[in-house]
Structure formats: C-alpha cells, structure tokens
N, C-alpha and C positions, 0 to 999 in steps of 0.2 A: 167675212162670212160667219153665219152663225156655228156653234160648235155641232157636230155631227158624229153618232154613233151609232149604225145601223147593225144588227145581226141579224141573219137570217139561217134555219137549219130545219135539218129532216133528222130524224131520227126514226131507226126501225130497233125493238125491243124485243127481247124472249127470258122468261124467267121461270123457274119450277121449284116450288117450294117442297124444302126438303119431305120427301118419300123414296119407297124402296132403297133406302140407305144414300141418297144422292141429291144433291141441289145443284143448280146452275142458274146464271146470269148469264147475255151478253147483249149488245146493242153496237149497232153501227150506225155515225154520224156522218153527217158531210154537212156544214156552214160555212158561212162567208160574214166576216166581221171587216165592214170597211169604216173610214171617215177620219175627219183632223183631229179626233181628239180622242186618245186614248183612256180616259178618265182621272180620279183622282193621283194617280201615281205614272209618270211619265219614264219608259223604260229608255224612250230614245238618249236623253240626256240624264237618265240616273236621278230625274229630280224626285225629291219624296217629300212634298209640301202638298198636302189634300190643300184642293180648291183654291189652291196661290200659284199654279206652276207658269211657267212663263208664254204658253201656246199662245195667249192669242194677246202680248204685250205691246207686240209690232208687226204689223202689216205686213214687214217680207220675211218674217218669219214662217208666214201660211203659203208661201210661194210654195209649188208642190207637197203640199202638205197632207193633199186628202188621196187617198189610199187601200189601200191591204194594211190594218192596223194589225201590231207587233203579238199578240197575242194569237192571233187569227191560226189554226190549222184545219185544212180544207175538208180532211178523213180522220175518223177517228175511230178504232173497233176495240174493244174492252170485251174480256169474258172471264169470269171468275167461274169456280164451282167447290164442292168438297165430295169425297165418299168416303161411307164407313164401313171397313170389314168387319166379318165375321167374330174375328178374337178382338177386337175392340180400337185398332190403329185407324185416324181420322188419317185422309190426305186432299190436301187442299189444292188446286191450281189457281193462278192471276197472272194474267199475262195482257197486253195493249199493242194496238201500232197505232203508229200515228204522224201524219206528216208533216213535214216539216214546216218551221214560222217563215214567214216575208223580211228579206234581207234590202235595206234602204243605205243610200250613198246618203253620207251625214257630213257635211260643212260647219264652220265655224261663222259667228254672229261680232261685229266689233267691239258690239255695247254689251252682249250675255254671254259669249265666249265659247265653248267648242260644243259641238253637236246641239248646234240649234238649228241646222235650218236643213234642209233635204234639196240635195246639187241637182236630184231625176226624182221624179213622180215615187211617190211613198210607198215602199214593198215592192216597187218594179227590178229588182234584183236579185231575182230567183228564191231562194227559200233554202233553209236549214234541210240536214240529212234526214228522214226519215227513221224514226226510231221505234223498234220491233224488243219487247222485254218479254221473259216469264221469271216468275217466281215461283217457287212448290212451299208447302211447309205439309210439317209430319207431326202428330199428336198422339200418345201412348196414355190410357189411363191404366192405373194399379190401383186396386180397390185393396183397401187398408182396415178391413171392419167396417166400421159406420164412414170412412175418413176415403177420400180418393186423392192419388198424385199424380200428377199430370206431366209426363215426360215430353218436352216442344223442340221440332228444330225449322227454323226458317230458313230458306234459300233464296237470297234476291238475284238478280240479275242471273239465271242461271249461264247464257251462252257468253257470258263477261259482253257484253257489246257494247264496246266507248265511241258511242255519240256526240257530237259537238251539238250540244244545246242550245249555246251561245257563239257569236261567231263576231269580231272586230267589224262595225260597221261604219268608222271613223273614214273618211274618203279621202280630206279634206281637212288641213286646220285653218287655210287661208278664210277670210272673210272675202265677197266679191269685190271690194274695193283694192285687194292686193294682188289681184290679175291684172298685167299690162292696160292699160289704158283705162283703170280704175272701176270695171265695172267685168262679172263675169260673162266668158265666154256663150254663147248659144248650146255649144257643145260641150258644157263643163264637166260631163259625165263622162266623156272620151277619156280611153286612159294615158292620152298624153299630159291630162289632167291631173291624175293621181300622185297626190303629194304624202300618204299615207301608204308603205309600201305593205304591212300588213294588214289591210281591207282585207275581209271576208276570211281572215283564219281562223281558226276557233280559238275562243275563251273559256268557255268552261265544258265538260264530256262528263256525259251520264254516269252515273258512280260506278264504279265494278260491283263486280261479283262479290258478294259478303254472306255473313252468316250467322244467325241469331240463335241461341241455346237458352231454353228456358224452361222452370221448374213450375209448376203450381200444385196448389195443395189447399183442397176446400172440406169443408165440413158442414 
C-alpha cells in the first residue's frame, strides 16, 4: 500500500491581548492522526533515519500496520495567561491536559529484528494515562534609577503529577515463524501469547515538580 498519513482536527480559540493589567490564551482540540506511516522518524522501533526507515522494506511488515499513529492525542486543552498588580509583581499561569497516545502490541521481524511488525491492528491497545499540568511563575521588578532588576521564580509541574508518557509496548520478540507450526497464531494478541512480561508498563513519567530562580537586569 501506498504510505498514509491522514490528520484531521477542530480547534476552538480564545485570546485577549494584554489590557486592564491581564492577557489570556486558551484553545481546545480534538484530532485524529491515523495511517502506516508515521513520518521521517519512526517511534515504534526507535529508528531515527529520515526517509531510510524500514516501513515499507517488506510486505509483512505492513501487516496491521495502518492505525491510530503513535503521536496521535484525541483532546487536547492549553491555556496560559499573566496579570499585573498594582506594586508592580507579574504572575503568570500555563497549564494543558491532554490525552493520552495509542498503545500497539509490537512483534519481532527475522531479517530487521525486534519491534517491527504490529501482532493486532496499530494503536488498538488503549492509550497512555492522561496528563493534566500547571505551571505559575512570579516576576518582581526594582527600579534602580534609569536601570530595572527583575526578581523571577518559576514553578513547573506544580501538583508533582508523574505520568507515564511512555509505556513498554514490546509484546513479542518472537518472529511468526517461531510459533508452533512456524507461522503465527490468528489469535496472536491473546495473552497466552505474551512473551514480553512487561507490555504496557511505563518507561518514561512526566518530570516532577521543579523550580527555576532567575535574576535580570536591563538598561
């Protein structure tokens, strides 16, 4: 088949530029990214060869292949803003949710080797936790004669919330020729299939809660 990457999205918008001491942004999304080919940079198998990766090398490597690509999140709501008091203290808010990516049963290939081929239909494995953030930050100017310093504190992740972003989707290292009778089962996705006992645990959680201190000083 030829290679396929469809996106489709609505976006609604609202923005107010800064007056009576206040700006605001936010927008809510909702798309759907499907198709075999996730573009220059292939997350399933980690390959990072612009325009050489190995999708569409072998024929049963496209076997369940076209999908809910790995990038894909169905919702997505963002809103930032800032206001300025009176004695001169900026405070900022940034916060997102946003739902989670398509979790796919990944097999191994004889001749390309582990997570190349997909054992059930691509992203049909429910999807990553949903992840909800705010950030604040605080701005203090002191006016110095002609000179201003700028007293900064940032706040990320304020409610600490450790999300798995990434989650083991390895299923499989068998190729189908090393199931009984040298060819995979119909039901290969069943989990008396599962040869990979950590499928689906996370690999990597959204950073914690940090904190950035910073000086400036203009003229």
């Amino acid at each position: 088949p030829t290679a396929e990457r469809d996106y489709d999205g609505i976006e609604l918008s609202f923005s107010k530029r800064f007056s009576n001491r206040w700006q605001g942004y936010a927008s809510l999304l909702w798309s759907d990214l499907v198709g075999n080919y996730e573009g220059l940079y292939s997350r399933d198998n980690q390959q990072i060869d612009p325009n050489i990766t190995s999708k569409f090398d072998l024929p049963e490597l496209l076997d369940n292949a076209y999908g809910t690509l790995q990038n894909n999140r169905e919702w997505q709501f963002k809103a930032f803003g800032s206001y300025r008091f009176d004695f001169g203290l900026v405070t900022g808010l940034n916060m997102f949710y946003v739902t989670g990516n398509p979790i796919s049963k990944l097999g191994a290939d004889r001749s390309y080797g582990l997570d190349e081929r997909f054992v059930t239909p691509r992203g049909s494995e429910g999807t990553t936790d949903s992840w909800l953030n705010f950030d604040l930050s605080f701005s203090y100017p002191i006016q110095l004669g002609n000179f201003q310093l700028d007293l900064m504190l940032d706040i990320f992740n304020i409610a600490d919330n450790q999300v798995a972003v990434e989650v083991d989707q390895r299923w499989t290292t068998l190729d189908p020729s090393d199931y009984p009778g040298g060819e995979a089962p119909e039901n290969e996705g069943a989990d008396i299939w599962q040869e990979n006992a950590t499928w689906g645990e996370p690999l990597v959680y959204s950073p914690p809660r940090n904190f950035r201190v910073g000086v400036r000083f203009a003229w």
